[in-house]
PDB file of the backbone (N, CA, C, O) and the ligand in Angstrom, with CONECT records:
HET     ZN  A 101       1
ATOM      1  N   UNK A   1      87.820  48.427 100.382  1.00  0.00           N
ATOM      2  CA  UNK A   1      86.459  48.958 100.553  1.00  0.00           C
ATOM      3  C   UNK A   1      86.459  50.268 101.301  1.00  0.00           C
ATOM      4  O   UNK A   1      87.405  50.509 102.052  1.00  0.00           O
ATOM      5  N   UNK A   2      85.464  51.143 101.155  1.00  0.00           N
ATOM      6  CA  UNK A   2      85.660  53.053 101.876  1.00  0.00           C
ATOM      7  C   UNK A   2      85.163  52.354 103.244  1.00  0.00           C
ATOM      8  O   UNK A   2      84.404  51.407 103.448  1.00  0.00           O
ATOM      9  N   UNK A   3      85.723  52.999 103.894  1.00  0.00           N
ATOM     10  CA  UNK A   3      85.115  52.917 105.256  1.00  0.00           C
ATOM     11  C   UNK A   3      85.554  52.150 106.330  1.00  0.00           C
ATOM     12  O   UNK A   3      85.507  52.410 107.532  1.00  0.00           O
ATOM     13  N   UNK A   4      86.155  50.792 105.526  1.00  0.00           N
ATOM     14  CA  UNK A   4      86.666  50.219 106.424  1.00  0.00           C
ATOM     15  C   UNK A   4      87.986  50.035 107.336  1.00  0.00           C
ATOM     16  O   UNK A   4      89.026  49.537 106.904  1.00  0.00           O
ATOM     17  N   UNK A   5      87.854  50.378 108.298  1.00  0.00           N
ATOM     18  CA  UNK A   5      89.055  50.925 109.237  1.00  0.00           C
ATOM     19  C   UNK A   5      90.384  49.916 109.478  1.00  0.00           C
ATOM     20  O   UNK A   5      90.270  48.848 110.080  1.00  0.00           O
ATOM     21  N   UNK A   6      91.698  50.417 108.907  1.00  0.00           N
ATOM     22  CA  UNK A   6      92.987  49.265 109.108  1.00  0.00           C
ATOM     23  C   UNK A   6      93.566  49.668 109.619  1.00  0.00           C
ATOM     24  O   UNK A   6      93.883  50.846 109.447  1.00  0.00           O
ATOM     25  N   UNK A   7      94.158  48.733 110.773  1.00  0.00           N
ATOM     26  CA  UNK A   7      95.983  49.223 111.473  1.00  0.00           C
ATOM     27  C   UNK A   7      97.085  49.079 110.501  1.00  0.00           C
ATOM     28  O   UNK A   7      97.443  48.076 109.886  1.00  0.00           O
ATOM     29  N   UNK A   8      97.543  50.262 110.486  1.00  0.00           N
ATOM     30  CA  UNK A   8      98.574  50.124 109.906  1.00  0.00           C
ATOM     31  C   UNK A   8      99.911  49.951 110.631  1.00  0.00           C
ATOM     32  O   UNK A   8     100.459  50.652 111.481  1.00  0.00           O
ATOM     33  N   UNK A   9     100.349  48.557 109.912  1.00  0.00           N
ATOM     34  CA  UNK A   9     101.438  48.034 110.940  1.00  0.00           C
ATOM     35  C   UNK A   9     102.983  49.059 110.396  1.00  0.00           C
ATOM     36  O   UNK A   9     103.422  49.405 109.299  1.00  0.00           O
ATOM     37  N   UNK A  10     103.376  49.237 111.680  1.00  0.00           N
ATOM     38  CA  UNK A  10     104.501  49.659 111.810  1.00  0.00           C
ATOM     39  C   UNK A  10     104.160  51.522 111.861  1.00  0.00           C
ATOM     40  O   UNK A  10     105.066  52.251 112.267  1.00  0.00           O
ATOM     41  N   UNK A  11     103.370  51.882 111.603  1.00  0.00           N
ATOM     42  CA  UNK A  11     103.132  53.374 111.749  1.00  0.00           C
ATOM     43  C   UNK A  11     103.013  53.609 113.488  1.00  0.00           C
ATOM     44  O   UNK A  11     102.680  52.913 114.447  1.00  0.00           O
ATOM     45  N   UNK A  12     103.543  55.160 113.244  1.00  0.00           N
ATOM     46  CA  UNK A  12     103.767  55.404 114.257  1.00  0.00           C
ATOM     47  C   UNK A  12     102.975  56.846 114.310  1.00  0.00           C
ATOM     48  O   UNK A  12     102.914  57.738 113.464  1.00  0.00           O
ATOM     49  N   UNK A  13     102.558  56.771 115.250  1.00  0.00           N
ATOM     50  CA  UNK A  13     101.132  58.372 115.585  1.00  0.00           C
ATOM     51  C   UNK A  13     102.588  59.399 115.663  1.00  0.00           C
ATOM     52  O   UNK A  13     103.647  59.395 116.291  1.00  0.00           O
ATOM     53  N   UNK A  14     102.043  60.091 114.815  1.00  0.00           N
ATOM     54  CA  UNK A  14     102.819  61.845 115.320  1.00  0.00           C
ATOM     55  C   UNK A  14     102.780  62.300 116.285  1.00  0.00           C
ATOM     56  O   UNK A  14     103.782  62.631 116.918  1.00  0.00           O
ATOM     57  N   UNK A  15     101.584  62.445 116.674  1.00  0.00           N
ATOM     58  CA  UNK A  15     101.503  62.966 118.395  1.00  0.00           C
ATOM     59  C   UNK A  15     101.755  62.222 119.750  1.00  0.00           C
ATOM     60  O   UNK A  15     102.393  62.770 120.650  1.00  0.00           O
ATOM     61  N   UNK A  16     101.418  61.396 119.832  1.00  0.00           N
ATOM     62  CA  UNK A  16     101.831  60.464 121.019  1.00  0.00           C
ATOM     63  C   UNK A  16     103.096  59.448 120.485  1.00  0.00           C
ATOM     64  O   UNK A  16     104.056  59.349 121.250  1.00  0.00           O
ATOM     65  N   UNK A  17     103.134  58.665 119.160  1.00  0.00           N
ATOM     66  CA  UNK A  17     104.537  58.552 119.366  1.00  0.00           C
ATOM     67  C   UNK A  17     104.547  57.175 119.678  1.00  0.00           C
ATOM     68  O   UNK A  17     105.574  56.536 119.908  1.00  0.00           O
ATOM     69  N   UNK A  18     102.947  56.540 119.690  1.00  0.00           N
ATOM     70  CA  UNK A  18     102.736  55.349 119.563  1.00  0.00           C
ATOM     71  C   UNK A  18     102.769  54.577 118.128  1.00  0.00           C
ATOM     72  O   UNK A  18     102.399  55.062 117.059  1.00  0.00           O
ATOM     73  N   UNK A  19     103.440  52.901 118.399  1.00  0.00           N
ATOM     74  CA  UNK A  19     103.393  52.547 116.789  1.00  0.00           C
ATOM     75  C   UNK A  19     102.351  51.299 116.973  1.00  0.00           C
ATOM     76  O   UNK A  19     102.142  50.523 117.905  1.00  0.00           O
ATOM     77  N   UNK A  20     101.915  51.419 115.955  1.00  0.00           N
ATOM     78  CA  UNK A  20     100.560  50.543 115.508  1.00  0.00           C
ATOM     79  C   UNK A  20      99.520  50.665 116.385  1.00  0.00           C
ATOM     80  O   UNK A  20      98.713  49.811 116.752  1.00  0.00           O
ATOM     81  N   UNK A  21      99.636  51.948 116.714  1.00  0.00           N
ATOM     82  CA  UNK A  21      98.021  52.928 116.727  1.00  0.00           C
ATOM     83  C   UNK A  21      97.518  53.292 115.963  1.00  0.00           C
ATOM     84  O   UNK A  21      96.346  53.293 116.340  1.00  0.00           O
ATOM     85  N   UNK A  22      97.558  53.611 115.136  1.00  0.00           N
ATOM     86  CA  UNK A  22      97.201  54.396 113.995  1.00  0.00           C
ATOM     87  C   UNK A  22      96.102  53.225 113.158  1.00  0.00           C
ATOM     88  O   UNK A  22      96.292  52.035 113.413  1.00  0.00           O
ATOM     89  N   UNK A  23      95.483  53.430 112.619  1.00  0.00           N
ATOM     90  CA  UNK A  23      94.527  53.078 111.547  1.00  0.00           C
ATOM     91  C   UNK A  23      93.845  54.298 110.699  1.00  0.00           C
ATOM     92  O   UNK A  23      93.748  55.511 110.891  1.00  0.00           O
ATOM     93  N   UNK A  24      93.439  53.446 109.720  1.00  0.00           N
ATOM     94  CA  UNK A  24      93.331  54.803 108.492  1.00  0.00           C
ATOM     95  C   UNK A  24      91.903  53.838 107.603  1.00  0.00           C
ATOM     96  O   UNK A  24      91.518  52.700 107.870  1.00  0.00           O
ATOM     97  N   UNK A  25      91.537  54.497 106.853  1.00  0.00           N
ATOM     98  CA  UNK A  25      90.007  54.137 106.013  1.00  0.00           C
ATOM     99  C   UNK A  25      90.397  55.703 105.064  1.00  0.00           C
ATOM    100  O   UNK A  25      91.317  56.517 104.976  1.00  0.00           O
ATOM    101  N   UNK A  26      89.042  55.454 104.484  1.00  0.00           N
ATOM    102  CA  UNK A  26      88.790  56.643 103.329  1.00  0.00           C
ATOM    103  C   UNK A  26      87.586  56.851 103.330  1.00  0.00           C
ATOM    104  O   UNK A  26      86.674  56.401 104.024  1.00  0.00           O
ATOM    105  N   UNK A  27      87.619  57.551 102.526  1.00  0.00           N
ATOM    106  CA  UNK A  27      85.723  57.894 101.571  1.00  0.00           C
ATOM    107  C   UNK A  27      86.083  58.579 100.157  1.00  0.00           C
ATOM    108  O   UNK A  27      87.219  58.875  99.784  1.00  0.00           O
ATOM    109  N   UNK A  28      85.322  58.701  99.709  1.00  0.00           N
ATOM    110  CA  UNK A  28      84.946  59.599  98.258  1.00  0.00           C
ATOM    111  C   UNK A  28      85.982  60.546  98.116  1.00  0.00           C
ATOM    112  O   UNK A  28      86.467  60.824  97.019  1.00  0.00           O
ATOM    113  N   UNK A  29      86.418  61.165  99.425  1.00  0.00           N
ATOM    114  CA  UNK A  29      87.449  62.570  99.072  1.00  0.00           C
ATOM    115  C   UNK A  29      88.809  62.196  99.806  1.00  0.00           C
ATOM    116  O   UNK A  29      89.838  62.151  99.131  1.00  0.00           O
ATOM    117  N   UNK A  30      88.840  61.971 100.945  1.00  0.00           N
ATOM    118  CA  UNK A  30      89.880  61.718 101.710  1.00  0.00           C
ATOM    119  C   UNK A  30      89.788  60.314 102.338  1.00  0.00           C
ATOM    120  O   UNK A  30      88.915  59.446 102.361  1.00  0.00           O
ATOM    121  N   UNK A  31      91.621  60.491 103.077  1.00  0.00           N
ATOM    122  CA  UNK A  31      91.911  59.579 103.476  1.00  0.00           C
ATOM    123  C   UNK A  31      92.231  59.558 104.894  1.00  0.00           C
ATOM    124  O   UNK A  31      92.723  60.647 105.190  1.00  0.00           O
ATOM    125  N   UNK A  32      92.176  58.965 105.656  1.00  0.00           N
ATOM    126  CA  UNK A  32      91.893  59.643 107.259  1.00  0.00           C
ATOM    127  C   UNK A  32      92.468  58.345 107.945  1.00  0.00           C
ATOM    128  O   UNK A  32      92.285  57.134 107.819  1.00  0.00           O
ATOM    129  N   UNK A  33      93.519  59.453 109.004  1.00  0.00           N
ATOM    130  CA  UNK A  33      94.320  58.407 110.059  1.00  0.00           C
ATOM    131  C   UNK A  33      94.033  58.769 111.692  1.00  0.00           C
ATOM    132  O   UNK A  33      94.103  59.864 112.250  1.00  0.00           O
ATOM    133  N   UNK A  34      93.692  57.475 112.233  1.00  0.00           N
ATOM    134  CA  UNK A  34      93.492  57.946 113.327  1.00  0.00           C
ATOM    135  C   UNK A  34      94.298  57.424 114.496  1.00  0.00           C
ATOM    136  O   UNK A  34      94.757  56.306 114.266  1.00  0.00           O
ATOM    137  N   UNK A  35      94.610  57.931 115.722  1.00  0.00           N
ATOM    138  CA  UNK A  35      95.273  57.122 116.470  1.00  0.00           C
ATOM    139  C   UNK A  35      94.560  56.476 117.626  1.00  0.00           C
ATOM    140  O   UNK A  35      93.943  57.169 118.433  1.00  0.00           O
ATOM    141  N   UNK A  36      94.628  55.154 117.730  1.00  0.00           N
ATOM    142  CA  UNK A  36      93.035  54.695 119.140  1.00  0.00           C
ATOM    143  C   UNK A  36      93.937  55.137 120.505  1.00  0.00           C
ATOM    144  O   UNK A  36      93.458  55.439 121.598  1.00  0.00           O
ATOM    145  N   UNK A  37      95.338  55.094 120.154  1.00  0.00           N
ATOM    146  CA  UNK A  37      95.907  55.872 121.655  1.00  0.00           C
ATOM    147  C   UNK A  37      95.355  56.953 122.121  1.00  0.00           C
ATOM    148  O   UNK A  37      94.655  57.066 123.127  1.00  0.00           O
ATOM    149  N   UNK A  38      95.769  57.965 121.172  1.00  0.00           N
ATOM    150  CA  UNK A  38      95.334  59.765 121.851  1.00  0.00           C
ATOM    151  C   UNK A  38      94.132  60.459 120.942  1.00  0.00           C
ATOM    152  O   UNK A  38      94.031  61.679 121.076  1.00  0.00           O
ATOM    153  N   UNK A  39      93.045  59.690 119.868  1.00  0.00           N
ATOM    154  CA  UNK A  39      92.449  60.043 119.534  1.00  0.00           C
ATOM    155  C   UNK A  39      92.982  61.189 118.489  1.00  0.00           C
ATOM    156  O   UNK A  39      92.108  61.918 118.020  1.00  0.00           O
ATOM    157  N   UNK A  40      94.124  61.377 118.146  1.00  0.00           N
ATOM    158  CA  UNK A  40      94.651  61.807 116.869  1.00  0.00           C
ATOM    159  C   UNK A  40      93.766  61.614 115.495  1.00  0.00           C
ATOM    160  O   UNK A  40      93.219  60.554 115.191  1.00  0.00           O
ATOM    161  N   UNK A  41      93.723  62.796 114.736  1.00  0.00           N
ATOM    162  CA  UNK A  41      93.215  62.509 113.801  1.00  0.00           C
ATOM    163  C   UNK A  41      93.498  63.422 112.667  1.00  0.00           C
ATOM    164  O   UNK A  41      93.507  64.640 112.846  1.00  0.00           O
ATOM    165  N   UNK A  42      93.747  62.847 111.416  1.00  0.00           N
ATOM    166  CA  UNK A  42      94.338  63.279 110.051  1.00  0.00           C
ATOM    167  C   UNK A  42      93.726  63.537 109.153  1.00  0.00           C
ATOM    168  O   UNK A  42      92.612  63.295 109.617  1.00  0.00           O
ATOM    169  N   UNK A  43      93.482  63.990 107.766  1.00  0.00           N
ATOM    170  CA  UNK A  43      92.428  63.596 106.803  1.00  0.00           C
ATOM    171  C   UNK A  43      93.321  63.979 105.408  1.00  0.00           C
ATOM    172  O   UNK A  43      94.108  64.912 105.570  1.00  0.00           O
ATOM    173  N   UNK A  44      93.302  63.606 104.589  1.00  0.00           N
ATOM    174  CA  UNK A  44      94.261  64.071 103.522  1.00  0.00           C
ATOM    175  C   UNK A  44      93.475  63.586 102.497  1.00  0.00           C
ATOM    176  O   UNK A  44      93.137  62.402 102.480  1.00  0.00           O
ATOM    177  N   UNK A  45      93.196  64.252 101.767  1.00  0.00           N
ATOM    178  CA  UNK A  45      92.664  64.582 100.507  1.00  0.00           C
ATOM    179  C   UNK A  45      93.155  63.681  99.217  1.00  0.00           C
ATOM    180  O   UNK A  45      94.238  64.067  98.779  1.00  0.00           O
ATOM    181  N   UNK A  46      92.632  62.662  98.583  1.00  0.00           N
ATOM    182  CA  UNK A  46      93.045  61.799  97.597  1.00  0.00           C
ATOM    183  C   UNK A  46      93.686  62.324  96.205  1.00  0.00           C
ATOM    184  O   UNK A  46      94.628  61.844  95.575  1.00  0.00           O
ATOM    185  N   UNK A  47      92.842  63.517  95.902  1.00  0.00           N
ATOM    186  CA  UNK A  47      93.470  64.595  94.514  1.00  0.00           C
ATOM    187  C   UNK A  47      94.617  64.979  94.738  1.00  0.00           C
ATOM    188  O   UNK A  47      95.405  65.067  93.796  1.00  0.00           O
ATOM    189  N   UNK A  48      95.078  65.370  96.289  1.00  0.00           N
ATOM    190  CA  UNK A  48      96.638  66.241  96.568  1.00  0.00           C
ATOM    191  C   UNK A  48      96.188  67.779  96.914  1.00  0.00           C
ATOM    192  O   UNK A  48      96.896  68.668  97.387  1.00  0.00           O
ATOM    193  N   UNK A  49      94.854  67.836  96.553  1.00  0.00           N
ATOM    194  CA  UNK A  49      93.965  69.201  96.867  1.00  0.00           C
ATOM    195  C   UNK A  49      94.346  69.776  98.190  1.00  0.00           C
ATOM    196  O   UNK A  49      94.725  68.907  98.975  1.00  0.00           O
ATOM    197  N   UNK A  50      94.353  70.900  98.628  1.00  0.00           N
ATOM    198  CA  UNK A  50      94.047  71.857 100.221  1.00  0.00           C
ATOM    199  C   UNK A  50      92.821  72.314 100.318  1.00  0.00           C
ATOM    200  O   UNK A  50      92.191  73.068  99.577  1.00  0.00           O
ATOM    201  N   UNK A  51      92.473  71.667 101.530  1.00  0.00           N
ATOM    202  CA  UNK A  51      90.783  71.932 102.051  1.00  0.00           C
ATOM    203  C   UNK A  51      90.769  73.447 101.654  1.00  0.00           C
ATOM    204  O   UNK A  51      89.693  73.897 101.259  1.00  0.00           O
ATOM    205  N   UNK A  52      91.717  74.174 101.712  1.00  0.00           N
ATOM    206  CA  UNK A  52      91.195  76.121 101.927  1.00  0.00           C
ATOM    207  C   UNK A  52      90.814  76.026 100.418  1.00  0.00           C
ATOM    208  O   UNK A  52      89.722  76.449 100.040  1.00  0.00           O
ATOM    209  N   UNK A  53      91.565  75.563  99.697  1.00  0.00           N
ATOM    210  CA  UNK A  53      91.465  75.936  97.947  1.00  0.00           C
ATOM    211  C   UNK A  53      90.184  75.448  97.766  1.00  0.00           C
ATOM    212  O   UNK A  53      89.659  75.502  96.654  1.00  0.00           O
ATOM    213  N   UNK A  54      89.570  74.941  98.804  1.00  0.00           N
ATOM    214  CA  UNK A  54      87.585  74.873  97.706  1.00  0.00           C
ATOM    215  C   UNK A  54      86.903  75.826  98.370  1.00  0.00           C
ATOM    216  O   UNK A  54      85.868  76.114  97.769  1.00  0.00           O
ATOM    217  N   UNK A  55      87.148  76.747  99.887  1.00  0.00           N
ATOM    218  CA  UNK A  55      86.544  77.657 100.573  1.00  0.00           C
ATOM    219  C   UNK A  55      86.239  78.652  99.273  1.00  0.00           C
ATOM    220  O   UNK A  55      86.824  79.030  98.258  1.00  0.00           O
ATOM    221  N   UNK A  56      85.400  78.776  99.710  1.00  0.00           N
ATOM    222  CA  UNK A  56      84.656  79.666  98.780  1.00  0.00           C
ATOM    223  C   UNK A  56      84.704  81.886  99.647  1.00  0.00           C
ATOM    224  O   UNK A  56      83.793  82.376 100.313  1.00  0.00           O
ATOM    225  N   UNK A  57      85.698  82.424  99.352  1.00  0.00           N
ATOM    226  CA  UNK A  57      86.162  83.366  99.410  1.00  0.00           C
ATOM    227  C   UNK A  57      85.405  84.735  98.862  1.00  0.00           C
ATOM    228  O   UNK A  57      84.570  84.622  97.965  1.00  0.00           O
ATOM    229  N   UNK A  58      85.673  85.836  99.341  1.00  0.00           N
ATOM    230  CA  UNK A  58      84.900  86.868  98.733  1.00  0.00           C
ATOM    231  C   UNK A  58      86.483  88.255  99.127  1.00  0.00           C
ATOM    232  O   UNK A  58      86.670  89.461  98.962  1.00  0.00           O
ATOM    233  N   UNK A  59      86.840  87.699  99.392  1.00  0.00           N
ATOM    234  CA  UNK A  59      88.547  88.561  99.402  1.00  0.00           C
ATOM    235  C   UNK A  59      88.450  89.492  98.339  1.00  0.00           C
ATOM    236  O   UNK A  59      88.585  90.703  98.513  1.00  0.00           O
ATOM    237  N   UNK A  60      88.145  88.786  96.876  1.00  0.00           N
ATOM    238  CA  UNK A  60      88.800  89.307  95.825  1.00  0.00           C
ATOM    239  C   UNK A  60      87.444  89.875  95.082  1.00  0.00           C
ATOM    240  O   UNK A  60      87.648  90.467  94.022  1.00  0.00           O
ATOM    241  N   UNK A  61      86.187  89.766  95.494  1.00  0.00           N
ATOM    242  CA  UNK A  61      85.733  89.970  94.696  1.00  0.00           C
ATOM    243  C   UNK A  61      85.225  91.623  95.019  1.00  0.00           C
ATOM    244  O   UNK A  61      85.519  92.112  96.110  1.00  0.00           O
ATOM    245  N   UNK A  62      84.476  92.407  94.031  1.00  0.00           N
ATOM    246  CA  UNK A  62      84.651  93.518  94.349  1.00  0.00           C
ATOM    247  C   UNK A  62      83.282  94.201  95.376  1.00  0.00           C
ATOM    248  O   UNK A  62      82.116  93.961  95.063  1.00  0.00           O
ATOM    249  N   UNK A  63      83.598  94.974  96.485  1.00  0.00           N
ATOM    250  CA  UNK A  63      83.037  95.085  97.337  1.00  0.00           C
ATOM    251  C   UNK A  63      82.002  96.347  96.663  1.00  0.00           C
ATOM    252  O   UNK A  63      80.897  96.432  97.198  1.00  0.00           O
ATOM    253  N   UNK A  64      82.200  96.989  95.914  1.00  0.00           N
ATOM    254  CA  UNK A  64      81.432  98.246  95.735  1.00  0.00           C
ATOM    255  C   UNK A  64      80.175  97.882  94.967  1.00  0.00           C
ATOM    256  O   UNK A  64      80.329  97.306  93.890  1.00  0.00           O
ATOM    257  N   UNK A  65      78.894  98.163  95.416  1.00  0.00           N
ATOM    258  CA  UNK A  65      77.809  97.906  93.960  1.00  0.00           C
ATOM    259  C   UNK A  65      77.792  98.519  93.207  1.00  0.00           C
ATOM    260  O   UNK A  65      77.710  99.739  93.353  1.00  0.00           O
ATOM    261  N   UNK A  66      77.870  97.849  91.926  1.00  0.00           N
ATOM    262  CA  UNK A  66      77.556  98.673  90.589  1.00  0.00           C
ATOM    263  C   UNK A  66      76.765  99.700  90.273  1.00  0.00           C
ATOM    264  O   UNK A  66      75.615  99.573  90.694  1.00  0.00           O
ATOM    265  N   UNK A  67      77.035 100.857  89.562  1.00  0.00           N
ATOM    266  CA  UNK A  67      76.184 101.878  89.765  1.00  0.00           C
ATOM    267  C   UNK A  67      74.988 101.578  88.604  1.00  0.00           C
ATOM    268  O   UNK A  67      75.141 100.699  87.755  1.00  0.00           O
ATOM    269  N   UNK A  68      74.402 101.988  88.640  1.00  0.00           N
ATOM    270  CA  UNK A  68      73.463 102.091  87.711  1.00  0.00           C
ATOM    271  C   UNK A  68      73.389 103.301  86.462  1.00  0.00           C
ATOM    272  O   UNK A  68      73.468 104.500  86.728  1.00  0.00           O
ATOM    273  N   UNK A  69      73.273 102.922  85.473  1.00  0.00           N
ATOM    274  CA  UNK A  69      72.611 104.180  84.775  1.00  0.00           C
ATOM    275  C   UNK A  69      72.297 105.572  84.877  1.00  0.00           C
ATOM    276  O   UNK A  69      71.135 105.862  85.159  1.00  0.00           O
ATOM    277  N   UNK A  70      73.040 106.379  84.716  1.00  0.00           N
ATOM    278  CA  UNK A  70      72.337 107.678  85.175  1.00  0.00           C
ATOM    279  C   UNK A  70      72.842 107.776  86.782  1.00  0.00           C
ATOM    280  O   UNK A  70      72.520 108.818  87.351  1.00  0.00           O
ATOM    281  N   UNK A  71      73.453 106.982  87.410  1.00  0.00           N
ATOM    282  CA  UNK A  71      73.096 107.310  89.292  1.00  0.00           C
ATOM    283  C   UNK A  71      74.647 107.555  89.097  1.00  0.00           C
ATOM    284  O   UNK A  71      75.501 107.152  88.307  1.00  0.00           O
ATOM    285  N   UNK A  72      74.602 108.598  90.436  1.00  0.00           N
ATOM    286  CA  UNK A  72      76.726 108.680  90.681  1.00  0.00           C
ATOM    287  C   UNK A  72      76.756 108.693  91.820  1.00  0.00           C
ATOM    288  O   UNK A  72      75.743 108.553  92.505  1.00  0.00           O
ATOM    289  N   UNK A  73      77.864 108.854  92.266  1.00  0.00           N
ATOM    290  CA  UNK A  73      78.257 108.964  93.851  1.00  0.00           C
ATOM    291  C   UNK A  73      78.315 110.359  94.233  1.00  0.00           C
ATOM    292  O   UNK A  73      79.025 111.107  93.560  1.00  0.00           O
ATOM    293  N   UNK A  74      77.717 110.776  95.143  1.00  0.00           N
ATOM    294  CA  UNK A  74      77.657 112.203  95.693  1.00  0.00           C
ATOM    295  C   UNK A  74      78.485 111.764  97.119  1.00  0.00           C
ATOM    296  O   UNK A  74      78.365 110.759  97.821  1.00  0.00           O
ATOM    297  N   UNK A  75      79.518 113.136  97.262  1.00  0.00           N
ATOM    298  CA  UNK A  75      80.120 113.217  98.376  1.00  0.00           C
ATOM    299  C   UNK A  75      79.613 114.362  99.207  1.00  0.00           C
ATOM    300  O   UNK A  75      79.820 115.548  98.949  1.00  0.00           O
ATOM    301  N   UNK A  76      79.022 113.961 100.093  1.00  0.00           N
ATOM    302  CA  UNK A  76      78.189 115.012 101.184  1.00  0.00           C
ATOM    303  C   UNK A  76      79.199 116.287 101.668  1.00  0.00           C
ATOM    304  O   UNK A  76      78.220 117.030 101.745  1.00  0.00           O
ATOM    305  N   UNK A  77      79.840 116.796 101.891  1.00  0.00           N
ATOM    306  CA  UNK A  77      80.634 118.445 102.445  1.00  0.00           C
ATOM    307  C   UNK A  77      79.437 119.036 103.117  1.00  0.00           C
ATOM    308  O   UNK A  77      78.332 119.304 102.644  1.00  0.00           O
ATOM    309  N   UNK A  78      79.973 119.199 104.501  1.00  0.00           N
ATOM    310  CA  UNK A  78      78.558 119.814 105.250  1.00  0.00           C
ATOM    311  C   UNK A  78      79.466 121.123 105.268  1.00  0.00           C
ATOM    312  O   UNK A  78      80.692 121.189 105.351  1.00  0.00           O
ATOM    313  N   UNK A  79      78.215 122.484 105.135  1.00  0.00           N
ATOM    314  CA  UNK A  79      79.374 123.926 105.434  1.00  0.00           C
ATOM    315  C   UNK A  79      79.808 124.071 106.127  1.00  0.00           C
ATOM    316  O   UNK A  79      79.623 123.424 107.158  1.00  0.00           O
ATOM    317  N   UNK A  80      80.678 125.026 106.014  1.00  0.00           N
ATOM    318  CA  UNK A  80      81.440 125.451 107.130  1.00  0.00           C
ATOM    319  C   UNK A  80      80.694 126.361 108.126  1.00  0.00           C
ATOM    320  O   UNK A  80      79.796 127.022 107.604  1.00  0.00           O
ATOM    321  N   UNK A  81      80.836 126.496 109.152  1.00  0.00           N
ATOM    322  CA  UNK A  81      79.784 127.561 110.131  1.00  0.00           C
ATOM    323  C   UNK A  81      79.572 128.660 109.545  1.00  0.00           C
ATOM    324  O   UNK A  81      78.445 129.049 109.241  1.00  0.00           O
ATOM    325  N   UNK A  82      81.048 129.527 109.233  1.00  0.00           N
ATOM    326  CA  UNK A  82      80.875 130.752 108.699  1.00  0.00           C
ATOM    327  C   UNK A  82      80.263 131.385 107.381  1.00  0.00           C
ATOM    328  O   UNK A  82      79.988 132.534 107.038  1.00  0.00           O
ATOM    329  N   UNK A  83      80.189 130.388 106.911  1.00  0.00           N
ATOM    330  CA  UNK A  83      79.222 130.723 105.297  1.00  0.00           C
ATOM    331  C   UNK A  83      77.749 131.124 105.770  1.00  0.00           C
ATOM    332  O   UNK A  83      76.986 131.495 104.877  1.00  0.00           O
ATOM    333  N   UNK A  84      77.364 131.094 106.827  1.00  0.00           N
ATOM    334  CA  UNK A  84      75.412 131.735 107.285  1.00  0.00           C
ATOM    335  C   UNK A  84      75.245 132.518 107.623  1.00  0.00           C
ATOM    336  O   UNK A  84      74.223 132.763 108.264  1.00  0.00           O
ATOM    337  N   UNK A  85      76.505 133.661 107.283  1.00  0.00           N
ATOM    338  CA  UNK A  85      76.900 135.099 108.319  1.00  0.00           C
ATOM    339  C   UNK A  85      76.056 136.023 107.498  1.00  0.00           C
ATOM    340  O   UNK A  85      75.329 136.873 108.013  1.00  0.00           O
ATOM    341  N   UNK A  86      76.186 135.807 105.995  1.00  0.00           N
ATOM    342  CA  UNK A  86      75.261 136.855 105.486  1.00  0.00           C
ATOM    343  C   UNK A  86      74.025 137.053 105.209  1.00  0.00           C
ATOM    344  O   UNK A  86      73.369 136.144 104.701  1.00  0.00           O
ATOM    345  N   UNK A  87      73.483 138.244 105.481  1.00  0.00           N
ATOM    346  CA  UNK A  87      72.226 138.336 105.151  1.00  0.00           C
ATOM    347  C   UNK A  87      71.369 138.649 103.991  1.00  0.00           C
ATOM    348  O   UNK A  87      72.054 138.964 103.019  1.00  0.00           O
ATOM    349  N   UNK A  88      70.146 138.668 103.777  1.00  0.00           N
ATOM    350  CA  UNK A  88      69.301 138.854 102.373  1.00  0.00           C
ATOM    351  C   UNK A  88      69.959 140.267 101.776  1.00  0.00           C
ATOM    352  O   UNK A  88      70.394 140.323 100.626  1.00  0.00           O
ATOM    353  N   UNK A  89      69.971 140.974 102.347  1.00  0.00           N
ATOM    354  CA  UNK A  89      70.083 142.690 102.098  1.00  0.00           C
ATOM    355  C   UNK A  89      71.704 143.020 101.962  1.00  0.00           C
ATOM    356  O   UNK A  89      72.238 143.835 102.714  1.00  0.00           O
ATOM    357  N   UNK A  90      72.543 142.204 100.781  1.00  0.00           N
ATOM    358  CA  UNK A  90      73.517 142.610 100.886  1.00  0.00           C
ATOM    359  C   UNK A  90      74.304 144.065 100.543  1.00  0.00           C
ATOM    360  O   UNK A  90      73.836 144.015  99.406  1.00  0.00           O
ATOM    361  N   UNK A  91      74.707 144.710 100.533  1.00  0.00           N
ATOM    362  CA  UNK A  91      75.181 145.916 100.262  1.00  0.00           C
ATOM    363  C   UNK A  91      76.192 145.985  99.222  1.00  0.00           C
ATOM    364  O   UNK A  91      77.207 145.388  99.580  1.00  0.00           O
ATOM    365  N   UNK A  92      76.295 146.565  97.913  1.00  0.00           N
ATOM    366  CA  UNK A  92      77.383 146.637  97.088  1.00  0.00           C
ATOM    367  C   UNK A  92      78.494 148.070  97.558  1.00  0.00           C
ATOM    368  O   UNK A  92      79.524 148.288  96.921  1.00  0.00           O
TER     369      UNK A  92
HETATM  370 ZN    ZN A 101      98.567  58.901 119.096  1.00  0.00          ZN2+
END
């Protein structure tokens, strides 16, 4: 039955190193061990799945918005100082 919590005889907790601490149950996705010594706790996935592989990621997807129709990217160039030197009245 899910949920319901068993010692498992002869297991031994990873972390403390105690044996027949441990008990384990399930649910719908995983399977989960706990230790009543040090409060250890496990969860392992029934498919063989990795919790990261369902994170839902944006790594890959592409950061730039789509341009639209007609629109482009303008790159701003502010002048240089010296280009305001001349005046209306140029002289040939
Ligand atoms: Zn333990």
């Amino acid at each position: 039955m899910n949920g319901v919590k068993r010692f498992v005889a002869g297991a031994v907790c990873p972390r403390c190193g105690e044996q027949d601490k441990l008990r384990t149950w399930r649910d719908e996705v995983k399977e989960y061990r706990e230790c009543v010594q040090c409060q250890y706790l496990d969860a392992m996935r029934l498919d063989g799945r990795n919790d990261a592989e369902e994170l839902v990621t944006r790594v890959n997807q592409d950061r730039q918005a789509p341009l639209a129709p007609g629109e482009q990217v303008l790159t701003f160039v502010p002048m240089k100082p010296s280009a305001g030197k001349k005046s209306n009245g140029a002289t040939d």
